[in-house]
N, C-alpha and C positions, 0 to 999 in steps of 0.2 A: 186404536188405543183408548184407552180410558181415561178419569180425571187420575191425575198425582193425588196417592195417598199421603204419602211421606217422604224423608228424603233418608234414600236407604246405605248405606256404607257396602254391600256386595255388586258392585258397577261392573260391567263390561263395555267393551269398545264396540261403535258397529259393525263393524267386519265380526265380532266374537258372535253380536247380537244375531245377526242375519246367518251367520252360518248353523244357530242352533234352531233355526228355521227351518231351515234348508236339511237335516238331520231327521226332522220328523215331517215329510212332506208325504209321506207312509199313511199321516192320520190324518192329513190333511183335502180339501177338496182338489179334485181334479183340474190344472191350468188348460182352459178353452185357449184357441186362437184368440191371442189377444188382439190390441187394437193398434191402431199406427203412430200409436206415444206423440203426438201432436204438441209441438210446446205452447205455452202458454203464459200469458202475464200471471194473472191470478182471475176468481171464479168469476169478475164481472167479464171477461174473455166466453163464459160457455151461457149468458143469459139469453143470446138470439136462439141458439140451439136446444137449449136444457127447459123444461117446467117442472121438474122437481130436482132440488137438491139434498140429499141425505150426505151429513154431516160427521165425519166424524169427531171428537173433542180435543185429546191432547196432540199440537201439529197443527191444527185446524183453527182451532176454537181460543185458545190457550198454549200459553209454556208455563207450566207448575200452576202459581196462580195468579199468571196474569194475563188477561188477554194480549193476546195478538194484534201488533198496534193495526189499526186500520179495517181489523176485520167485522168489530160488533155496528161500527156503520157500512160496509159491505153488506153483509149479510142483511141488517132493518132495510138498505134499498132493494135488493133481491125481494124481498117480502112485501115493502110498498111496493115493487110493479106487478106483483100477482104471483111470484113466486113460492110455489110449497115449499118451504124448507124445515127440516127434521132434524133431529142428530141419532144418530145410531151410534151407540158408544159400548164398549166393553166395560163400563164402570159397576163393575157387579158391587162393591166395595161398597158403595154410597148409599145407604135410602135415598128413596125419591125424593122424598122432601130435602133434604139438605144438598142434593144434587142441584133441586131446581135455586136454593138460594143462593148458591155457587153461580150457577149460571146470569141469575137477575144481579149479582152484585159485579161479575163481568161488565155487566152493559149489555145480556143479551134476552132479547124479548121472548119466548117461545111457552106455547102452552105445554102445560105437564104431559097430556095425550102425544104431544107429537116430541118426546123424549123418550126412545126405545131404546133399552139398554140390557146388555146379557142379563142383568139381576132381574129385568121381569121375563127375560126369557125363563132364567132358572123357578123361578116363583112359579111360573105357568105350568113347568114340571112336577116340581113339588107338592100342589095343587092339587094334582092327577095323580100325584103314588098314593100307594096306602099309608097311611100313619107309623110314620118309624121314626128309634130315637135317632138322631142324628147326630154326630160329631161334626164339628165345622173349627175352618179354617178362616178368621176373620179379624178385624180389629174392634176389640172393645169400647174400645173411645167410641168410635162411631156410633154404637146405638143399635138397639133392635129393631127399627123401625122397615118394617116390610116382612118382617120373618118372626115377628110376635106370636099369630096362630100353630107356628111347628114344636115339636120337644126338639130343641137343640142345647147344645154342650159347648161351651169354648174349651176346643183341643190345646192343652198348655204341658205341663212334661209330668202330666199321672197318667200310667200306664193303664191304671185302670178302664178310664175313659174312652183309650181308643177300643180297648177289647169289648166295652161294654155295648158302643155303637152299632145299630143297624143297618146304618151307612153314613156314607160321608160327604158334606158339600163345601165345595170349595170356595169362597170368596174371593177372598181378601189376604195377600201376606206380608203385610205391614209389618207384624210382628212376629211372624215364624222365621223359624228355625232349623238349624242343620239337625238338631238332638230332634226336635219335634216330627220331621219328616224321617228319620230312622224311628222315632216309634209308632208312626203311622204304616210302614211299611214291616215293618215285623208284626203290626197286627194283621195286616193285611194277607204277609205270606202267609201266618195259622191259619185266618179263617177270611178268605175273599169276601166283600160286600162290594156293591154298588158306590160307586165316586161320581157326584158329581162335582163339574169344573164351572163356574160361575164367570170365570173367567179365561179365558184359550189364551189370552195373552202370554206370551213366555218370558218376553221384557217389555219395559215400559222407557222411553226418554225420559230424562230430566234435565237438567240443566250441566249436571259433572258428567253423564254418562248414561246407561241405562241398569236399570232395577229389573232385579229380581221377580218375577210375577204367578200367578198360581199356577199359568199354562206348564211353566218350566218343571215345576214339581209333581202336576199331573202326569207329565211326560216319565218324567223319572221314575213315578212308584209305577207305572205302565209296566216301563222294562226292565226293574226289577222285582214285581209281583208276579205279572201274567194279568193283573186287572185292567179289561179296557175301558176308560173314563167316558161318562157322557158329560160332553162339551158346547156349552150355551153363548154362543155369541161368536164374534164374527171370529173366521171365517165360514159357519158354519148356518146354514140356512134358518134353523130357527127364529134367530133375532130379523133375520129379512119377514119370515112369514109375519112377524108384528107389525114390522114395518108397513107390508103389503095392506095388512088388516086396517091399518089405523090409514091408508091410505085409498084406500077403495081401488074406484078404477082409473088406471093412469098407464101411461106408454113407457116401456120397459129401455125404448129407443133413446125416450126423452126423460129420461129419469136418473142420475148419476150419481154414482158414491165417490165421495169427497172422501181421502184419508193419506197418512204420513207411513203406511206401511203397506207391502207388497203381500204379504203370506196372513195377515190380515184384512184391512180395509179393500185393496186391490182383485184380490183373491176370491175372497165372500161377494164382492159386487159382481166379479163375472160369475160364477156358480149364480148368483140369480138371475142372469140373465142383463144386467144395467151396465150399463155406462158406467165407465171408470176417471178419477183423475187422481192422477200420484201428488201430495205436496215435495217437492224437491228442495226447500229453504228453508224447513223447518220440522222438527219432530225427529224421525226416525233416521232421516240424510239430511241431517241437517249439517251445512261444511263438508259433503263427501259427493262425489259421483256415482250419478241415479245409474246411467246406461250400462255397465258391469253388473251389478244385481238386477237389473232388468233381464239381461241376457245369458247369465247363468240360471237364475234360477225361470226362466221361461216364462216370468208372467209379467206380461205385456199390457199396462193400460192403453186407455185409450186416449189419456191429454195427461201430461207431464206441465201441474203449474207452478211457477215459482215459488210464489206464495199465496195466500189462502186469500 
């Protein structure tokens, strides 16, 4: 999961949230044999075993905005005893900058390089395409900061706008709409373009419930366009290749993704190949029973921690 944008009024329950997972597991990576769900205190439990921890944010790091009592000095001793640790986060929403100051105002130390998140996955995309105007899904408060260099549009309810675009990226939907996502998809039925998804998330925890997120709406104009979305961030390998990138060379054995979701954070660490640990006390099961969602939907970490 990502940082909390906002705090949204269209919540669902986890049993709602996990089941819209579970729904589109079609576009999802493939569940390896997973691992023997091993329970755990929390992450100073995996330091004898683990040399690099990758991070996820909200669950982990954070609830909305505020740290997680006890974890921003967990985590600085992990790092004084020689620990890599990273965050790998679906926060396509955020520039980097305002992300890192989110982060440094928590309590948590971490260089900008070793913050890998869908939005530079998506950037790294964008990057690479040819020059197109872009429609985009996003929150203006936030700022242009990372997506300065592209022609982008904030998609709001001029019809014009969607038809005018040469494709479309998704961020952020803090501030979309049911109207807005029927006129993104009636431009889409006329004339198909390329989507990109900055964010796969489908929900997000909060503190009432869970939120609405771009993954869900990605999903949606999917199947009722016929457009298949490209999707940057977890669970889906691109955001690990940064990872990898920014991590040289290290043991896939000894390396483990930290996260509060299964079809997320769980899912994308075994598609790379690492080590898994589920948070159970906070984020996505947070007050609810891991071992059901574990065992329906077949993905099996490898250490079940209480808390982070």
């Amino acid at each position: 999961m990502g940082f909390s944008q906002s705090a949204r009024r269209d919540h669902l329950k986890t049993e709602e949230a996990f089941a819209s997972y579970e729904r589109v597991r079609h576009r999802l990576p493939v569940a390896r044999a997973g691992g023997a769900s091993v329970h755990l205190p929390n992450l100073d439990a995996l330091a004898d075993d683990m040399d690099v921890f990758l991070l996820d944010a909200f669950g982990v790091l954070n609830i909305g905005d505020s740290a997680i009592e006890g974890v921003p000095a967990r985590v600085a001793g992990l790092q004084k005893s020689g620990k890599r640790v990273m965050v790998v986060s679906n926060a396509a929403g955020f520039p980097h900058a305002l992300l890192m100051e989110k982060y440094k105002n928590l309590g948590y130390d971490f260089a900008p390089e070793d913050v890998i998140t869908s939005r530079k996955a998506t950037l790294q995309a964008l990057h690479a395409a040819p020059p197109l105007k872009w429609g985009l899904m996003a929150t203006p408060s936030l700022g242009r900061g990372d997506i300065e260099p592209f022609d982008m549009v904030y998609l709001a309810e001029d019809a014009g706008a969607y038809d005018a675009a040469e494709a479309f990226v998704l961020l952020g939907s803090a501030v979309w709409t049911q109207e807005r996502q029927a006129l993104l998809e009636a431009s889409l039925q006329r004339v198909p373009r390329p989507v990109y998804v900055g964010n796969p998330d489908i929900v997000a925890p909060r503190e009432t419930g869970f939120s609405v997120e771009p993954g869900h709406f990605a999903h949606r104009l999917a199947d009722r366009t016929g457009v298949e979305p490209q999707f940057f961030g977890k669970p889906f390998g691109n955001i690990f290749d940064l990872a990898f990138a920014r991590l040289g060379a290290h043991d896939p054995a000894r390396t483990v993704m930290v996260g509060d979701s299964l079809h997320t954070d769980i899912l994308g660490g075994q598609a790379a190949g690492l080590k898994t640990a589920l948070i159970s006390g906070f984020g996505f099961f947070a007050g609810h029973d891991v071992e059901s969602p574990i065992r329906v939907s077949g993905i099996l970490p490898d250490y079940i921690l209480a808390r982070p």
